[in-house]
Wavefront OBJ file of the C-alpha trace (Angstrom):
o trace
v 10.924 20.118 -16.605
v 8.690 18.776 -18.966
v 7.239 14.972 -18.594
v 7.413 12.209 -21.226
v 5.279 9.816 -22.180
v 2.455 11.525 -20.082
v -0.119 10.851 -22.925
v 0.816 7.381 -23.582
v -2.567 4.996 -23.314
v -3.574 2.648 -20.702
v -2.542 -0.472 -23.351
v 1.283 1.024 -23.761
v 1.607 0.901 -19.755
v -0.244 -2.835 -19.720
v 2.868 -3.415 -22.215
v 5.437 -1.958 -20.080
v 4.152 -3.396 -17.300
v 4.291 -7.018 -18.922
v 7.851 -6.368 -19.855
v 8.989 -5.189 -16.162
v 7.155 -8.585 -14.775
v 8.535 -10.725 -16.689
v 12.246 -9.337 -16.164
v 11.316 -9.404 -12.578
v 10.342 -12.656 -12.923
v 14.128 -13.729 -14.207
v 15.654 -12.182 -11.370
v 13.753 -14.368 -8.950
v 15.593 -17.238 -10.263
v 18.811 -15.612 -9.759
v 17.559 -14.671 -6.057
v 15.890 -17.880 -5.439
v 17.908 -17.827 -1.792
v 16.460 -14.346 -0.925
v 12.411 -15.361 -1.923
v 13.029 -18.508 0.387
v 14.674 -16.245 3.061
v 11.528 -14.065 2.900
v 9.208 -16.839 2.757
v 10.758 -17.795 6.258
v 10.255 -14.483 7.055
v 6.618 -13.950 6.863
v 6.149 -16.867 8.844
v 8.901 -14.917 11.582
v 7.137 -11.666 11.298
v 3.369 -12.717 12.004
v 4.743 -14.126 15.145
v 5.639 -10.932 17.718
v 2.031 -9.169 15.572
v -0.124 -12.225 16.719
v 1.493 -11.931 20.184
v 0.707 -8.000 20.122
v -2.820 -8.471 19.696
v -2.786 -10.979 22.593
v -1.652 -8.744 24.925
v -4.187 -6.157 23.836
v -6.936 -8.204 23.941
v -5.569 -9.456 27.948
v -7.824 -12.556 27.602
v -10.947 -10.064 27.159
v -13.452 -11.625 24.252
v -13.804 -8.117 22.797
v -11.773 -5.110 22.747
v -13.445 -1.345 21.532
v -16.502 -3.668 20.051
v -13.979 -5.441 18.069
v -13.316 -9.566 18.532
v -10.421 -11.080 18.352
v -10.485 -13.110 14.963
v -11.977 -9.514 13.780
v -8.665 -8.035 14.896
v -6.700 -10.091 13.287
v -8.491 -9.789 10.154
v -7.773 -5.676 9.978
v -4.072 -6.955 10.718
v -4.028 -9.529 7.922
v -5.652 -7.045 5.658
v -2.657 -4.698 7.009
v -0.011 -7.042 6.135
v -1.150 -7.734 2.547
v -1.263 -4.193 1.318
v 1.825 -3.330 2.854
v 4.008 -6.311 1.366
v 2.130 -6.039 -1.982
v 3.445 -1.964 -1.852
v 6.917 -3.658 -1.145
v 6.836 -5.684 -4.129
v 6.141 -2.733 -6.380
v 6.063 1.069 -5.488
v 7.358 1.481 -1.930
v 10.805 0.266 -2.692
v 10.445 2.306 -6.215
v 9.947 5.702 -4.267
v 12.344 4.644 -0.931
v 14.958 4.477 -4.150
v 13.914 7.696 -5.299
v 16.298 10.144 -3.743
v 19.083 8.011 -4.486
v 18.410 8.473 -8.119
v 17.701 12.005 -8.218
v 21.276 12.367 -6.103
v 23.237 10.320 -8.656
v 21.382 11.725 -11.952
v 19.830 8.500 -13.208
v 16.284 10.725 -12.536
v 17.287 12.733 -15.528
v 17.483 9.725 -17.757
v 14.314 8.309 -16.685
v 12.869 11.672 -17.301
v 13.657 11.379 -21.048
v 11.918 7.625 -21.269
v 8.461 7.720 -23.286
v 6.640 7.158 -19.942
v 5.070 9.248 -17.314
v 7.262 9.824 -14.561
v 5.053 8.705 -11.828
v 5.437 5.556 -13.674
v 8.888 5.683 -13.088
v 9.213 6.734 -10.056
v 6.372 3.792 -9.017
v 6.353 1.033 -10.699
v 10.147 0.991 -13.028
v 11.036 -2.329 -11.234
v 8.831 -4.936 -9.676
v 10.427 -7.403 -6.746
v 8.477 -10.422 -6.934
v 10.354 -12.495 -3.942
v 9.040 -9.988 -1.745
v 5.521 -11.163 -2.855
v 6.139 -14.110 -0.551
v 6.161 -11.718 2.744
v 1.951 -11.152 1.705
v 1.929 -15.094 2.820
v 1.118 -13.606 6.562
v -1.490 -11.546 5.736
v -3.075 -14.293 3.639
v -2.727 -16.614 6.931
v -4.177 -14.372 9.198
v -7.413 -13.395 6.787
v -7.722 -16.893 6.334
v -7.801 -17.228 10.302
v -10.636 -14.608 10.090
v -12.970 -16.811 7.406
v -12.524 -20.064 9.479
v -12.872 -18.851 13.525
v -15.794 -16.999 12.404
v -17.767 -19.688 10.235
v -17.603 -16.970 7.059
v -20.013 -17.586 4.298
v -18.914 -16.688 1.089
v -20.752 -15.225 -1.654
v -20.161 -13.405 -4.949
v -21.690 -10.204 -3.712
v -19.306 -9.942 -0.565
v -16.428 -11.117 -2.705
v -17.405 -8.340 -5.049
v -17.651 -5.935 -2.071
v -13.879 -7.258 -0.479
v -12.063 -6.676 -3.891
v -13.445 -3.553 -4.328
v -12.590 -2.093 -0.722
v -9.081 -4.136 -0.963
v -8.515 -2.062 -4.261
v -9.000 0.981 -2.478
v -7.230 0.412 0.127
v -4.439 -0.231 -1.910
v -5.122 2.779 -4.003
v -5.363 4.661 -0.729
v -1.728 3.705 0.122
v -0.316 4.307 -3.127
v -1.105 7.899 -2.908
v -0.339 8.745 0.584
v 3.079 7.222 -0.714
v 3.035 9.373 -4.025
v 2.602 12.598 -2.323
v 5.656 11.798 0.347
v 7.487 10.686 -2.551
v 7.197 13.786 -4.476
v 8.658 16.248 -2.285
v 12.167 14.971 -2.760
v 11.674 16.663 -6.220
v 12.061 20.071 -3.748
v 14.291 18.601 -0.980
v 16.316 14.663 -1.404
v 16.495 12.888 2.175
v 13.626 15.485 3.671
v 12.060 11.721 5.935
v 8.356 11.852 4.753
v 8.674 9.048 3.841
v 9.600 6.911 6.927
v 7.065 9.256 8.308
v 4.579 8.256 5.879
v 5.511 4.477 7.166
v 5.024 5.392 10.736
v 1.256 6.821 9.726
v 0.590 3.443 7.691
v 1.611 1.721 10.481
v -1.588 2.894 12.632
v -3.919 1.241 10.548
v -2.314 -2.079 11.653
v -5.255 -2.343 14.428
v -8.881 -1.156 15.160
v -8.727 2.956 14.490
v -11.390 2.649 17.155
v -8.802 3.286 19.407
v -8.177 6.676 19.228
v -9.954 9.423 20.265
v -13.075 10.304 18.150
v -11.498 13.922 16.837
v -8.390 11.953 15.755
v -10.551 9.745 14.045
v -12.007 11.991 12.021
v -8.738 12.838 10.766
v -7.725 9.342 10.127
v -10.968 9.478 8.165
v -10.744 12.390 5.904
v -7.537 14.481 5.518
v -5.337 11.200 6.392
v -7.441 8.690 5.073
v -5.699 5.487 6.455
v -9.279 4.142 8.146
v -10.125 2.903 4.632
v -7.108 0.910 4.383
v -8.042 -1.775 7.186
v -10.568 -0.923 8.904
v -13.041 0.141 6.694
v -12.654 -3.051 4.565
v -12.882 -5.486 7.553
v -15.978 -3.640 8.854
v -17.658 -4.568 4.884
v -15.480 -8.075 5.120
v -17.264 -8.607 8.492
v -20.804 -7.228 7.198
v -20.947 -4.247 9.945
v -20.968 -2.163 6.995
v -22.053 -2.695 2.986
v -22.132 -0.557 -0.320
v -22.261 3.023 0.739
v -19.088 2.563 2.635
v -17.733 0.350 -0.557
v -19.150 3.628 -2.910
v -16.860 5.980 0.055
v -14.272 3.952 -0.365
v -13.772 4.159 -3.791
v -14.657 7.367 -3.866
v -11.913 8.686 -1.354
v -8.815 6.881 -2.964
v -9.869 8.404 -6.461
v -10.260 11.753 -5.043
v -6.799 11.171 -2.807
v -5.075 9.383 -6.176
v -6.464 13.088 -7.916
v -4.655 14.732 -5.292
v -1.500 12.752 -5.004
v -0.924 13.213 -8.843
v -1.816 16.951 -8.675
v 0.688 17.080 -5.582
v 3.311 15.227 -7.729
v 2.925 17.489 -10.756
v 3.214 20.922 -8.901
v 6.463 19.271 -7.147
v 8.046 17.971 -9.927
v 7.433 20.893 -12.112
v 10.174 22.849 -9.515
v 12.686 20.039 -10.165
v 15.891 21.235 -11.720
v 18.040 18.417 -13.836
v 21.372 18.255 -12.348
v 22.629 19.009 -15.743
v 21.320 22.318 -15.863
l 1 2 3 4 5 6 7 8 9 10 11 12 13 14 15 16 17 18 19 20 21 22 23 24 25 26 27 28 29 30 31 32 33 34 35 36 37 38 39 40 41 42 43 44 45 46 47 48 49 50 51 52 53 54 55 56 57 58 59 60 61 62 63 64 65 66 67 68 69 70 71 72 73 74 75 76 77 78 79 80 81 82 83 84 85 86 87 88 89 90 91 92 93 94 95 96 97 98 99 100 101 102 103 104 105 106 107 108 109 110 111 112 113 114 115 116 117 118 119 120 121 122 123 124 125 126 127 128 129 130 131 132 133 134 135 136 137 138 139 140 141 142 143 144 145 146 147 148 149 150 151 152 153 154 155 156 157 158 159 160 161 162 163 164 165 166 167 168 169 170 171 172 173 174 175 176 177 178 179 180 181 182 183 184 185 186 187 188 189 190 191 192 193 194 195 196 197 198 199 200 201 202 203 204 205 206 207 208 209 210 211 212 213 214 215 216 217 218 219 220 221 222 223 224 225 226 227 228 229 230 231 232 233 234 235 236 237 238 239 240 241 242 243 244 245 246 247 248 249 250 251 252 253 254 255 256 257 258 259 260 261 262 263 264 265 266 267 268 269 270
């Protein structure tokens, strides 16, 4: 089926964009409850993570070259890309099936925007923002037990890792997301959440073969790890250059993914 809005510019989506925010923002005041619930929650969730790391550490100073304040910086780096997702594209594309099963894709379809659009970013839930409080905490933890000096060039150098990382996400989501175009309720993506989940903690870990992987065709070592290695100043530009440079090229791929998938979707009007 042919896409809409595919050759819209980049100032039409800022637009868009605008306008879903600022509905999103209205809802928050009519779910006020559920973004205090969730700021409670964040502060309920880092609990059993900091205890995790704890028990791996076993009162050890380092664990696989990594210290503990270091840990807990690749888990607060963790926990903000993975509630940020929440608050726009996860729940998008874990609402994704349901739409295709009821029709509404077919209306969406016919909207003057791209349907990766659609499928990502077509609502926005703010409250959840509040659950990114945790990783926030636990960064913060980093900066303080380890005497961090800040500058403009490693700020520069976080941000752009932390984009990529994000961007790194997005697409391992996009290409999960894109197969219920060929088969609704298939699991890829709570399997894609189970793989995310790894890069909660030092992919030092693993063996060095499934490393590589985890580095290349499943690139979630640039999602935490990578960043707090440049964060921590173990490594600087060339891995912030691979790091851009593999979420573009995976982002490529994702939307190359989606486009062959979607192309064998069949309305269920037809």
């Amino acid at each position: 089926m042919k896409q809409k809005g595919s050759r819209r510019g980049i100032i039409y989506y800022i637009r868009v964009s605008i306008q879903i925010l600022k509905l999103s923002l209205s809802k928050t005041h009519t779910y006020k409850a559920e973004a205090f619930a969730n700021i409670l929650r964040s502060l309920i969730v880092i609990a059993p993570q900091i205890i995790a790391v704890y028990a791996l550490y076993q009162g050890q100073n380092e664990f696989v070259g990594w210290k503990l304040e270091e840990t807990f910086l690749i888990l607060g780096i963790f926990n903000l890309i993975n509630y940020l997702s929440w608050s726009s594209f996860l729940i998008n594309f874990g609402r994704l099936d349901e739409k295709i099963i009821k029709g509404e894709w077919d209306f969406l379809m016919l909207k003057p925007i791209s349907t990766i659009f659609s499928a990502s970013f077509i609502d926005l839930f703010v409250y959840n923002f509040f659950l990114a409080i945790s990783g926030f905490g636990l960064i913060i933890y980093y900066f303080v037990e380890s005497n961090f000096v800040f500058s403009w060039l490693t700020v520069s150098k976080s941000l752009l890792v932390l984009s990529s990382a994000m961007l790194v996400w997005y697409s391992i989501c996009l290409i999960s997301a894109s197969f219920s175009f060929r088969k609704t309720k298939n699991g890829l993506m709570d399997f894609s959440k189970q793989i995310l989940n790894i890069s909660r903690f030092p992919l030092d870990i693993w063996p060095s073969i499934v490393q590589v992987v985890f580095y290349t065709l499943i690139p979630i070592g640039f999602i935490s790890t990578i960043p707090a290695k440049v964060i921590t100043g173990e490594l600087s530009w060339e891995a912030v250059g691979a790091s851009i440079g593999i979420s573009l090229m995976f982002l490529l791929i994702a939307r190359k993914i989606w486009n062959v998938n979607i192309s064998k979707y069949s309305s269920t009007g037809s």
